[in-house]
Jmol script that loads the backbone (N, CA, C; Angstrom):
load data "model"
ATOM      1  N   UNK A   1       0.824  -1.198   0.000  1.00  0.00           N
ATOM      2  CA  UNK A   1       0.000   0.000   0.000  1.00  0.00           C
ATOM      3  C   UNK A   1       0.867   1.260   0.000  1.00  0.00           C
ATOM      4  N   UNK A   2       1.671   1.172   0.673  1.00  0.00           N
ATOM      5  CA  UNK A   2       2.737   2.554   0.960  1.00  0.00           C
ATOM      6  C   UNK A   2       3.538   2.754  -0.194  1.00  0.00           C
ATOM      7  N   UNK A   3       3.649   1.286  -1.084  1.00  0.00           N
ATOM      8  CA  UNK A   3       4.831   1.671  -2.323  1.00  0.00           C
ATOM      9  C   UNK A   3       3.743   2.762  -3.496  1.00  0.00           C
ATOM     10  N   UNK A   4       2.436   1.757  -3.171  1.00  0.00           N
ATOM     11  CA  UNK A   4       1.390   2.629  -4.361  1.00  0.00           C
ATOM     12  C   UNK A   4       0.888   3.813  -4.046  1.00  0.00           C
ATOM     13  N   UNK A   5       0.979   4.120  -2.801  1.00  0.00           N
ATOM     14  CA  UNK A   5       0.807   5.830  -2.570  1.00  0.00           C
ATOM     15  C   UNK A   5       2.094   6.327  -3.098  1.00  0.00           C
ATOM     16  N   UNK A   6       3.364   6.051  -2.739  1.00  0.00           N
ATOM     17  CA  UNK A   6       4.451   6.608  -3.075  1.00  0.00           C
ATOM     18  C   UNK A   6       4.307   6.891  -4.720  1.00  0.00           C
ATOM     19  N   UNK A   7       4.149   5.862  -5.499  1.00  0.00           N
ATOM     20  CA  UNK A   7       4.255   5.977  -7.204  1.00  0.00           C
ATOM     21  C   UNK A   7       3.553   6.714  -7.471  1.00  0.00           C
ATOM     22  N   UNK A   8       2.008   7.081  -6.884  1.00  0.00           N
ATOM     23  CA  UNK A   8       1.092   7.734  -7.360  1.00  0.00           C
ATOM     24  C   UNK A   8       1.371   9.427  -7.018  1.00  0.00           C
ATOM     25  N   UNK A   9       2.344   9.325  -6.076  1.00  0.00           N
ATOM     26  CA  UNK A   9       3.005  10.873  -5.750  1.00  0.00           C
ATOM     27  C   UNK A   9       4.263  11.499  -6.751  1.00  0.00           C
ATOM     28  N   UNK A  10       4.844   9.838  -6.737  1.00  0.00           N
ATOM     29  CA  UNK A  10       5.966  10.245  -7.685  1.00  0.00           C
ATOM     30  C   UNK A  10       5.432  10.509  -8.978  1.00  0.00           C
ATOM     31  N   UNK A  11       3.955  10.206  -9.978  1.00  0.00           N
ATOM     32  CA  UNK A  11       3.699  10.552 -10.731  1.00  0.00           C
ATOM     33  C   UNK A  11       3.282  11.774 -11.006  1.00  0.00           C
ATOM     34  N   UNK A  12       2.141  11.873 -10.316  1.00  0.00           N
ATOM     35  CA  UNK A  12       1.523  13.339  -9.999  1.00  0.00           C
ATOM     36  C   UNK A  12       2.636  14.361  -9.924  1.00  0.00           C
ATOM     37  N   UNK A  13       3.954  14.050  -9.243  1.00  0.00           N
ATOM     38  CA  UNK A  13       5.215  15.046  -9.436  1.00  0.00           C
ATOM     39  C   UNK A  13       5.483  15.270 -10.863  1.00  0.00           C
ATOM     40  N   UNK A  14       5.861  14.273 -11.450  1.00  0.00           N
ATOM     41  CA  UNK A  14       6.159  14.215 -12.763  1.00  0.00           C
ATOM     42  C   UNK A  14       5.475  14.453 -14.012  1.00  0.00           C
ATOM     43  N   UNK A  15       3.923  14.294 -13.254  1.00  0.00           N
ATOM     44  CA  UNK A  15       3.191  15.137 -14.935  1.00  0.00           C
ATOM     45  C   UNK A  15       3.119  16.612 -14.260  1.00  0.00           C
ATOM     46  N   UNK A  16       3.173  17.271 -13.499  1.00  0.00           N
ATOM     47  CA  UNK A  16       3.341  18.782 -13.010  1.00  0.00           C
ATOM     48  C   UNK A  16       4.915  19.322 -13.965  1.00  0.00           C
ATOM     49  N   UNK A  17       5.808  18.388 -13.440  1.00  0.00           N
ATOM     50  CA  UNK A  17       6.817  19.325 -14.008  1.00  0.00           C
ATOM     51  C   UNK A  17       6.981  18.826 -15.174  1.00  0.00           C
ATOM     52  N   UNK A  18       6.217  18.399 -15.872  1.00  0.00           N
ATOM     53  CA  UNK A  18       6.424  18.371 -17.270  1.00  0.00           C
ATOM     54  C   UNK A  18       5.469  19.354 -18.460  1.00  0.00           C
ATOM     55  N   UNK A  19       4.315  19.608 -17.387  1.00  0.00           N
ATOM     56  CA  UNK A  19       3.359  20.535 -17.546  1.00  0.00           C
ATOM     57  C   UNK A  19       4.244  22.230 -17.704  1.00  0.00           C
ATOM     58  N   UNK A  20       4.206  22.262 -16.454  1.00  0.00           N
ATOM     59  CA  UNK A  20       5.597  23.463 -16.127  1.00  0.00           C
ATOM     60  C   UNK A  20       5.842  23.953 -17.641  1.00  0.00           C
ATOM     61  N   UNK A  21       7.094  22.621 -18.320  1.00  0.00           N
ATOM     62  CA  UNK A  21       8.055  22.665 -19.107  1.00  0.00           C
ATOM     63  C   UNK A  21       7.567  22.741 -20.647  1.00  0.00           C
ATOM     64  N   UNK A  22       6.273  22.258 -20.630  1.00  0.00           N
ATOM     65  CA  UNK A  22       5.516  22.358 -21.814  1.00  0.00           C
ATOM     66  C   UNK A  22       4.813  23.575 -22.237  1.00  0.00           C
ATOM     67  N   UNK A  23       4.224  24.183 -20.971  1.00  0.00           N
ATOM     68  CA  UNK A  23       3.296  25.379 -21.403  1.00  0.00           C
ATOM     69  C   UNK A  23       4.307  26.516 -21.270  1.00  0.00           C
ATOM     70  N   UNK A  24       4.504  27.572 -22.556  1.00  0.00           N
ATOM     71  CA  UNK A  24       5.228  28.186 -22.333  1.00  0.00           C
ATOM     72  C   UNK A  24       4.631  29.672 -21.667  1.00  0.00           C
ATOM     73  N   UNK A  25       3.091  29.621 -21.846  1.00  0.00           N
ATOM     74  CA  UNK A  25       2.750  31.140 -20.634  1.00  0.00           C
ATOM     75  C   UNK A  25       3.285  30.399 -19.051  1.00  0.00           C
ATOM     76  N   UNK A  26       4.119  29.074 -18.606  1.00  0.00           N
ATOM     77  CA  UNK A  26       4.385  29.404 -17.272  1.00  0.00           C
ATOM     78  C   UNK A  26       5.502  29.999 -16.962  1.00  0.00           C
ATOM     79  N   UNK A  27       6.197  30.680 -18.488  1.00  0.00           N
ATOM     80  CA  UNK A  27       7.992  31.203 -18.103  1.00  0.00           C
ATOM     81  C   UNK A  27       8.034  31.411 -16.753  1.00  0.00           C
ATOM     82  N   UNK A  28       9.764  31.471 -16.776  1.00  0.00           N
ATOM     83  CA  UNK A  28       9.875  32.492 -15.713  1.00  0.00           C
ATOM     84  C   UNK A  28      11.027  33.672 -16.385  1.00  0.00           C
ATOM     85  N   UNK A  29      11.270  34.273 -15.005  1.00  0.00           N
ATOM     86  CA  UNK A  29      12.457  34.995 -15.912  1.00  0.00           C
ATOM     87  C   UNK A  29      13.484  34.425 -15.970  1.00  0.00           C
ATOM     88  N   UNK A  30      14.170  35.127 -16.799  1.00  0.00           N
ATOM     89  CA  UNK A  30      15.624  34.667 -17.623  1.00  0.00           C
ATOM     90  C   UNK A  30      15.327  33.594 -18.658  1.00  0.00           C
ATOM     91  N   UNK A  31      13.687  33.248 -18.863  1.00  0.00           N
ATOM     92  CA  UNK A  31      13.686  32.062 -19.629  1.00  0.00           C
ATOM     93  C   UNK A  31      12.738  32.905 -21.090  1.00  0.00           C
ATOM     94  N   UNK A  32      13.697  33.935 -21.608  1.00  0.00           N
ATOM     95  CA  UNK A  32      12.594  34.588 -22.398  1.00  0.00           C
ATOM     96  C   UNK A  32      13.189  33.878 -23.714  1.00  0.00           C
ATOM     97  N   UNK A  33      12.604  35.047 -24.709  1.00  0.00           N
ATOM     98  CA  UNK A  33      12.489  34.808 -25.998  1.00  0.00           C
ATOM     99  C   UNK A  33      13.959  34.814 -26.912  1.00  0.00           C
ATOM    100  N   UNK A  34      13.815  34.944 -27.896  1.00  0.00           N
ATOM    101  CA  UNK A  34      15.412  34.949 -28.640  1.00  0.00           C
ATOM    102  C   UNK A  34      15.087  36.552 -29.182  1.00  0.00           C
ATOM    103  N   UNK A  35      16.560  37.110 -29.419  1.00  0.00           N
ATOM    104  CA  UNK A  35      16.611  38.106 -29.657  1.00  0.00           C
ATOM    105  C   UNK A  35      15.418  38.595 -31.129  1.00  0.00           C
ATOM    106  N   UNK A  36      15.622  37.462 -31.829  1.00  0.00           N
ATOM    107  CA  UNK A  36      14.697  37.940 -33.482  1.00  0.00           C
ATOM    108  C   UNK A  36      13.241  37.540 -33.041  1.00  0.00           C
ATOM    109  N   UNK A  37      12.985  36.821 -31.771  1.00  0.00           N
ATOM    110  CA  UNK A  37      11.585  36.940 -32.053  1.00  0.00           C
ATOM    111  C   UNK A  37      11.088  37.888 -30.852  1.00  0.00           C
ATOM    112  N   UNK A  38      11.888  38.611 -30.053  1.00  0.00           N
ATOM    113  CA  UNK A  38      11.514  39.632 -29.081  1.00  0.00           C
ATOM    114  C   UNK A  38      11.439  40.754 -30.057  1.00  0.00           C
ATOM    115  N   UNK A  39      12.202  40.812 -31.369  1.00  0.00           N
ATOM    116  CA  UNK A  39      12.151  42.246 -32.029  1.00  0.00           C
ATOM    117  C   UNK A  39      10.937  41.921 -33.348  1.00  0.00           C
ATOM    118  N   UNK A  40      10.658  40.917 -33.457  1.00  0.00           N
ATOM    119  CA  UNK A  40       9.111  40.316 -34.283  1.00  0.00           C
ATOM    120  C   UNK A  40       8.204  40.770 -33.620  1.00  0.00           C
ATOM    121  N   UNK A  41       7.885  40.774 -31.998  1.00  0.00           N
ATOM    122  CA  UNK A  41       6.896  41.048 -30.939  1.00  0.00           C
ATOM    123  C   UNK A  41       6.513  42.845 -31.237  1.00  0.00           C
ATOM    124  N   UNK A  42       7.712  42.871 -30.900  1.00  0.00           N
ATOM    125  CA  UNK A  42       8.020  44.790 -30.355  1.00  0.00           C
ATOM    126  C   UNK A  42       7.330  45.142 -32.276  1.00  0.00           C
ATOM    127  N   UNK A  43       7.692  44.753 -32.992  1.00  0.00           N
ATOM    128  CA  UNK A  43       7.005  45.085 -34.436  1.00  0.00           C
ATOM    129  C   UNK A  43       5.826  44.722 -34.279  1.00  0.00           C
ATOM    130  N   UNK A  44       5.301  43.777 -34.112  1.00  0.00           N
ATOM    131  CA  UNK A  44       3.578  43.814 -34.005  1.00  0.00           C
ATOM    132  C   UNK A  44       3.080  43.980 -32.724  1.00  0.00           C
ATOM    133  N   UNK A  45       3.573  44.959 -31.842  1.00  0.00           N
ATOM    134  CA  UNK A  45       3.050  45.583 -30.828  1.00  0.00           C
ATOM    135  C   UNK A  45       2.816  46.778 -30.968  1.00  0.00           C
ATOM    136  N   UNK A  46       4.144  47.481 -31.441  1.00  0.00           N
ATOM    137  CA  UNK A  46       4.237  48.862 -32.219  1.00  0.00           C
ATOM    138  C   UNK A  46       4.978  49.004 -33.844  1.00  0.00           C
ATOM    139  N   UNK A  47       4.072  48.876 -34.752  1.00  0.00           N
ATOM    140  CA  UNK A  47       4.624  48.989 -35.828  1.00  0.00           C
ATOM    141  C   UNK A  47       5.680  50.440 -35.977  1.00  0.00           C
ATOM    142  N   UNK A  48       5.056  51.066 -35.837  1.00  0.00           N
ATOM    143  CA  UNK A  48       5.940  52.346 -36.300  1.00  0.00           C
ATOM    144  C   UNK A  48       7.035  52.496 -35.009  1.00  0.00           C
ATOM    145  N   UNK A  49       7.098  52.061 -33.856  1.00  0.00           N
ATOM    146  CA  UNK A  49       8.003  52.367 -32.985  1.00  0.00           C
ATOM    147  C   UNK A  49       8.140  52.816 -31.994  1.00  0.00           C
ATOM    148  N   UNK A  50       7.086  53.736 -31.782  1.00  0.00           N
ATOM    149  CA  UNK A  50       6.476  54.455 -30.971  1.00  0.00           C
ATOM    150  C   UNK A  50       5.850  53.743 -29.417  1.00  0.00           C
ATOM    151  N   UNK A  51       6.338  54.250 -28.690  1.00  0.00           N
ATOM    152  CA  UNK A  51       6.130  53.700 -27.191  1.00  0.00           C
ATOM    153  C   UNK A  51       4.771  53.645 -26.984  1.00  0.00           C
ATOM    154  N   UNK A  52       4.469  51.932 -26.106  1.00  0.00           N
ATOM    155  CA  UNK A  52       3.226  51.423 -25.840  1.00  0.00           C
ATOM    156  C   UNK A  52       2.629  51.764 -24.472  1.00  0.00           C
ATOM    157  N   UNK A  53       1.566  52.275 -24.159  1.00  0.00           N
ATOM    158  CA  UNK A  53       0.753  51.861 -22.826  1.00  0.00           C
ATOM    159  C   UNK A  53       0.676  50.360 -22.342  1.00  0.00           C
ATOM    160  N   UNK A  54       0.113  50.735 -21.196  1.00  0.00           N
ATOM    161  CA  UNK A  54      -0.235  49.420 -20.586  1.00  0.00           C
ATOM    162  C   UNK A  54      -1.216  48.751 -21.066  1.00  0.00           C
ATOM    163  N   UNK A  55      -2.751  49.421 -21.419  1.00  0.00           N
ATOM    164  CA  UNK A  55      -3.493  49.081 -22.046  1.00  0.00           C
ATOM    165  C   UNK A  55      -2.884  47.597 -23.568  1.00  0.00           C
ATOM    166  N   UNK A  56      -2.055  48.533 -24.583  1.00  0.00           N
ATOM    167  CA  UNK A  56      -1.805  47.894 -25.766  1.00  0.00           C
ATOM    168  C   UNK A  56      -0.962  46.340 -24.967  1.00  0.00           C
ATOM    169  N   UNK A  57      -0.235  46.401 -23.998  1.00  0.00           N
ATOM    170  CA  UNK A  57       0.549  45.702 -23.763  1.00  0.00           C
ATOM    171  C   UNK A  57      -0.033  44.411 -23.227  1.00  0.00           C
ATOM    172  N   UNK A  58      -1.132  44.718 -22.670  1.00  0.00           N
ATOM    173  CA  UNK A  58      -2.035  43.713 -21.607  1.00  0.00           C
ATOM    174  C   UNK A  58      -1.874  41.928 -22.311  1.00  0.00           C
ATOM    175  N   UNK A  59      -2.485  42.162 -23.943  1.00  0.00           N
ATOM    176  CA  UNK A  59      -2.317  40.508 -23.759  1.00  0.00           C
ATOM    177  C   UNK A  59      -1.134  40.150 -24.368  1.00  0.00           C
ATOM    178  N   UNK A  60       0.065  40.935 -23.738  1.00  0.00           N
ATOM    179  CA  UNK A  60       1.721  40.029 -23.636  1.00  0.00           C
ATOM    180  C   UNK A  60       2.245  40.154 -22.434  1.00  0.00           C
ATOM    181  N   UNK A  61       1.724  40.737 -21.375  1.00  0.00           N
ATOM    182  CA  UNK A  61       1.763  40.126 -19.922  1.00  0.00           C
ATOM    183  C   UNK A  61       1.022  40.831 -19.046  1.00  0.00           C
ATOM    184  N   UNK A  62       1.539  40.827 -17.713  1.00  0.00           N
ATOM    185  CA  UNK A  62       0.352  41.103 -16.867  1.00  0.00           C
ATOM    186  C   UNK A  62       1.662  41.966 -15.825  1.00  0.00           C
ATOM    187  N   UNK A  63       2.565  41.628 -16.414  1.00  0.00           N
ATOM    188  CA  UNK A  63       3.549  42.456 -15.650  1.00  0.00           C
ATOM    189  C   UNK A  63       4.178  43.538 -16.325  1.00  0.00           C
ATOM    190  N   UNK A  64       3.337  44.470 -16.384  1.00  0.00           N
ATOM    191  CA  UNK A  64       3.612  45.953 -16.975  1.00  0.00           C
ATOM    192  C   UNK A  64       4.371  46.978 -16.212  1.00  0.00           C
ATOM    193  N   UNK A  65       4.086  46.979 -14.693  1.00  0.00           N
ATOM    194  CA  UNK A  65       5.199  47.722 -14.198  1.00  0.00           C
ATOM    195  C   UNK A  65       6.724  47.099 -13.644  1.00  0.00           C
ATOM    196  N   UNK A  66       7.085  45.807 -13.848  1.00  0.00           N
ATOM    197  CA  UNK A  66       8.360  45.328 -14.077  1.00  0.00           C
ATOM    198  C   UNK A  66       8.904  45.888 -14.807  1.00  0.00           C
ATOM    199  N   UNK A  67       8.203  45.869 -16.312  1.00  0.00           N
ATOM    200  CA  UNK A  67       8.823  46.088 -17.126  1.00  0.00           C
ATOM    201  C   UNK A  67       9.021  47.735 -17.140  1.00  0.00           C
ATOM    202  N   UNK A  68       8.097  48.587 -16.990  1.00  0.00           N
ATOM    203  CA  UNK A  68       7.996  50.207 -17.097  1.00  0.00           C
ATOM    204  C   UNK A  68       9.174  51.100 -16.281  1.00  0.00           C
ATOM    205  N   UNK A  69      10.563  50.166 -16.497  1.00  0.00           N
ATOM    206  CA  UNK A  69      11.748  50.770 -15.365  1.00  0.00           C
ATOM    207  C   UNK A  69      12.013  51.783 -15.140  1.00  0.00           C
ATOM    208  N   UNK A  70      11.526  52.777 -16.177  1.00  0.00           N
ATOM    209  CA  UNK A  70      11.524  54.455 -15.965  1.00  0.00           C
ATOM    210  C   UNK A  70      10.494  55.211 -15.127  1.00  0.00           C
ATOM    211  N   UNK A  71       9.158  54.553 -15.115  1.00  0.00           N
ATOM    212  CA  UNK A  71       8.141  54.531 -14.175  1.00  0.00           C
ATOM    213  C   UNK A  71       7.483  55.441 -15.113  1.00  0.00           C
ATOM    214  N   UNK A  72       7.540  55.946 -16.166  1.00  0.00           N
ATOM    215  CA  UNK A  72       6.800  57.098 -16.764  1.00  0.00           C
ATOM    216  C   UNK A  72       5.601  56.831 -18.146  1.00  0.00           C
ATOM    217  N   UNK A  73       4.913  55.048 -17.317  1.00  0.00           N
ATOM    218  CA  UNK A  73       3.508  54.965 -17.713  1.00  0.00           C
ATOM    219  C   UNK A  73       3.472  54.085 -18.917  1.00  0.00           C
ATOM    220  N   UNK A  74       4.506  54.112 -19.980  1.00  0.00           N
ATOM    221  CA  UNK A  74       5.055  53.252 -21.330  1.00  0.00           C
ATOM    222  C   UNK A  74       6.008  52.983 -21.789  1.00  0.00           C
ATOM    223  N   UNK A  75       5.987  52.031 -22.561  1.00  0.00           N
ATOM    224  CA  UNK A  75       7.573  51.307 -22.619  1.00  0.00           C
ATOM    225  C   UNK A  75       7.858  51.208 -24.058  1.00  0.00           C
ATOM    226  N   UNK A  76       9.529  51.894 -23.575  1.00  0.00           N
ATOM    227  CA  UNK A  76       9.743  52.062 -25.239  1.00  0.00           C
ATOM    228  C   UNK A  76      10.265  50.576 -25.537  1.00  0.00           C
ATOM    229  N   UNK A  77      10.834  50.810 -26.636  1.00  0.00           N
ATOM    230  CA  UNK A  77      11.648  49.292 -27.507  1.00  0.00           C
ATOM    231  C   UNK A  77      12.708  48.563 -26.463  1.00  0.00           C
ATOM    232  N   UNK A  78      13.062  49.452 -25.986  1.00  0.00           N
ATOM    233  CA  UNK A  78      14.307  48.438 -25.140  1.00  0.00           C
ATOM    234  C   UNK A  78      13.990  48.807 -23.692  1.00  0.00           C
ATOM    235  N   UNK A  79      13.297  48.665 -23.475  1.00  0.00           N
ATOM    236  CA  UNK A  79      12.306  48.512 -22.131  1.00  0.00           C
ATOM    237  C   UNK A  79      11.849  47.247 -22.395  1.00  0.00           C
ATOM    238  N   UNK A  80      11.042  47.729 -23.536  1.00  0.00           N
ATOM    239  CA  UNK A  80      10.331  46.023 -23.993  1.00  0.00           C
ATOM    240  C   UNK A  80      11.183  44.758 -24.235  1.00  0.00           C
ATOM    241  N   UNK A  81      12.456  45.158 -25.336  1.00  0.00           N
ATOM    242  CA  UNK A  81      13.233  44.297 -25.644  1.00  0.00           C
ATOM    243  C   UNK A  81      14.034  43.423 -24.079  1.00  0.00           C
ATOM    244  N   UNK A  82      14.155  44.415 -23.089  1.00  0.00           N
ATOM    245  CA  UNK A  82      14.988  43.814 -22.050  1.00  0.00           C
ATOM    246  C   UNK A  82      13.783  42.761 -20.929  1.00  0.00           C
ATOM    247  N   UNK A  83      13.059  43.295 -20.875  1.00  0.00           N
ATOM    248  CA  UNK A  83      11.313  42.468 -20.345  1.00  0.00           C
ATOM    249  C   UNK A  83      11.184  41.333 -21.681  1.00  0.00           C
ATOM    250  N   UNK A  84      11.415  41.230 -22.692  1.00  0.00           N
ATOM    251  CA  UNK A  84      10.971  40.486 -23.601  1.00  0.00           C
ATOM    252  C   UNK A  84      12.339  39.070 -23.135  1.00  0.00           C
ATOM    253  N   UNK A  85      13.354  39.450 -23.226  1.00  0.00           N
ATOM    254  CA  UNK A  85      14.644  38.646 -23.280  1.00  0.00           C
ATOM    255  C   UNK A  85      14.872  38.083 -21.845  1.00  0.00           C
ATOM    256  N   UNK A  86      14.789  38.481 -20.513  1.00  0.00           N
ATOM    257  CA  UNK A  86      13.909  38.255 -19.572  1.00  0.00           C
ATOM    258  C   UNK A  86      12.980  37.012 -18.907  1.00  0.00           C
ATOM    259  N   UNK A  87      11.708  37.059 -20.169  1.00  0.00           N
ATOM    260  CA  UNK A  87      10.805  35.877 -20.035  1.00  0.00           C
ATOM    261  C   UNK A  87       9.068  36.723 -20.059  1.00  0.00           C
ATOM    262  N   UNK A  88       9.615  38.018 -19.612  1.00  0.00           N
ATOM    263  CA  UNK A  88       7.870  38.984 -18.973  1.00  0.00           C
ATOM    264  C   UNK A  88       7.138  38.744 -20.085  1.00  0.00           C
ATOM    265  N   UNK A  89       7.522  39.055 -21.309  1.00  0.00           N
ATOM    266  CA  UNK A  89       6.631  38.588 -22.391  1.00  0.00           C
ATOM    267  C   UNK A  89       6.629  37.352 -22.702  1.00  0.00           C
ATOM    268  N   UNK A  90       4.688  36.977 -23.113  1.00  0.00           N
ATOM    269  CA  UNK A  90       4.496  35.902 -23.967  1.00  0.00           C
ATOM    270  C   UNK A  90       4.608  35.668 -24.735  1.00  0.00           C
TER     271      UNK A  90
END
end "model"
wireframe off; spacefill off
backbone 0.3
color backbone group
């Protein structure tokens, strides 16, 4: 009885962290994107270049003032780019 509680723990461990490792909205940081597809993002976030609100930013994370290191409400390209490389973006 005690070995089959044990396996059934050791499994339940093992489909979690494989879950973890599969879904990539569970990043964390330091586990971001590659440089060409953080600057693919920042292009179809802001085409022309021009610094984003929080609003535009919402469905690529939920952590907008991490990223806003200047504190002054929007984030330019390498605000974004350094939050993007990071992991903050999806």
């Amino acid at each position: 009885m005690r070995l089959a509680i044990l396996t059934v723990i050791v499994l339940i461990s093992a489909a979690s962290g494989a879950q973890a490792v599969n879904n990539p909205g569970l990043s964390k940081p330091g586990s971001g994107m590659s440089g060409a597809k953080c600057e693919a993002a920042w292009t179809a976030v802001s085409p022309n270049g021009a610094t984003i609100s929080h609003d535009k930013l919402a469905p690529y994370t939920g952590n907008f003032t991490s990223l806003d290191t200047d504190n002054d409400g929007t984030l330019d390209a390498n605000e974004f780019m350094a939050g993007c490389k990071d992991g903050l973006i999806k």
